[in-house]
C-alpha positions in Angstrom: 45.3 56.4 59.3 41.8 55.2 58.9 41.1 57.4 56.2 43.6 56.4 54.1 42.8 52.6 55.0 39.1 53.7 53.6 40.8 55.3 50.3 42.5 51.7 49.6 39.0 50.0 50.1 37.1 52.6 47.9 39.6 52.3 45.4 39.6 48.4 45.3 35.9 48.6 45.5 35.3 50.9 42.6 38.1 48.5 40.1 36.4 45.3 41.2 32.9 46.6 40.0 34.2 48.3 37.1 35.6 45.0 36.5 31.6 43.9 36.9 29.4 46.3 35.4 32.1 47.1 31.9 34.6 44.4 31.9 37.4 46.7 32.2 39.1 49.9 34.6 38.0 53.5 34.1 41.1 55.1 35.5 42.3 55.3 39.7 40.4 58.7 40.3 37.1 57.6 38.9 37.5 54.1 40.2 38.1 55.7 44.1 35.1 58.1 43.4 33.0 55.2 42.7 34.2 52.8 45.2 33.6 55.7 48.1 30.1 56.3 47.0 29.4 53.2 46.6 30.9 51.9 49.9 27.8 54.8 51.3 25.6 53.4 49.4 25.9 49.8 50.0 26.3 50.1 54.1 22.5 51.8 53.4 21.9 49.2 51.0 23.1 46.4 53.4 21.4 47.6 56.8 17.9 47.4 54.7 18.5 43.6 55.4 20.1 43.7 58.9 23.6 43.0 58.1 26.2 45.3 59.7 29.5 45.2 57.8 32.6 44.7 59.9 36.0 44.2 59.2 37.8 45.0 56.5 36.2 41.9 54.0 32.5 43.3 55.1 33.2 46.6 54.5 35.1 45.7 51.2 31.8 43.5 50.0 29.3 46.4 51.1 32.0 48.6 49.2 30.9 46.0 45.9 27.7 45.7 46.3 27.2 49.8 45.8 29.3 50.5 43.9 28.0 47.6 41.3 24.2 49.4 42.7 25.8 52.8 42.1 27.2 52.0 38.4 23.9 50.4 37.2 22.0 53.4 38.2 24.8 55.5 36.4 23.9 53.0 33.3 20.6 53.8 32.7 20.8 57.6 32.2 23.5 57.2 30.1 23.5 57.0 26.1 24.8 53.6 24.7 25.9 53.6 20.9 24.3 50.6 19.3 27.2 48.4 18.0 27.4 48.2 14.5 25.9 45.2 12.5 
């Protein structure tokens, strides 16, 4: 049951900073990839300054913060096309 609970949060996590980071979605797969990742990577992120998530608003705000971390790292190996003038 938990797992699935954990699915919902990644998948909430990874829309809500794709909502951040590009302004729109990038599909339910890639959006539950990122939001899983990034819910690792923001619990490390998070215990650097003492702050234990709990509950499922902690968790889903660690899940954020990550996944935000997680796409801005993604960002800057990436090629951009310049927009046209």
């Amino acid at each position: 049951m938990y797992f699935l609970w954990y699915l919902l949060i990644g998948l909430v996590a990874g829309w809500i900073a794709n909502l951040i980071v590009k302004g729109n979605g990038s599909g339910l797969v890639v959006n539950l990839i990122v939001g899983l990742i990034g819910g690792l990577l923001g619990g490390w992120i998070v215990s650097w300054f003492g702050w234990v998530p709990t509950g499922t608003g902690g968790t889903l705000l660690a899940s954020v913060i990550g996944a935000v971390v997680l796409l801005w790292i993604v960002s800057l190996f990436t090629r951009h096309p310049k927009p046209a003038k």
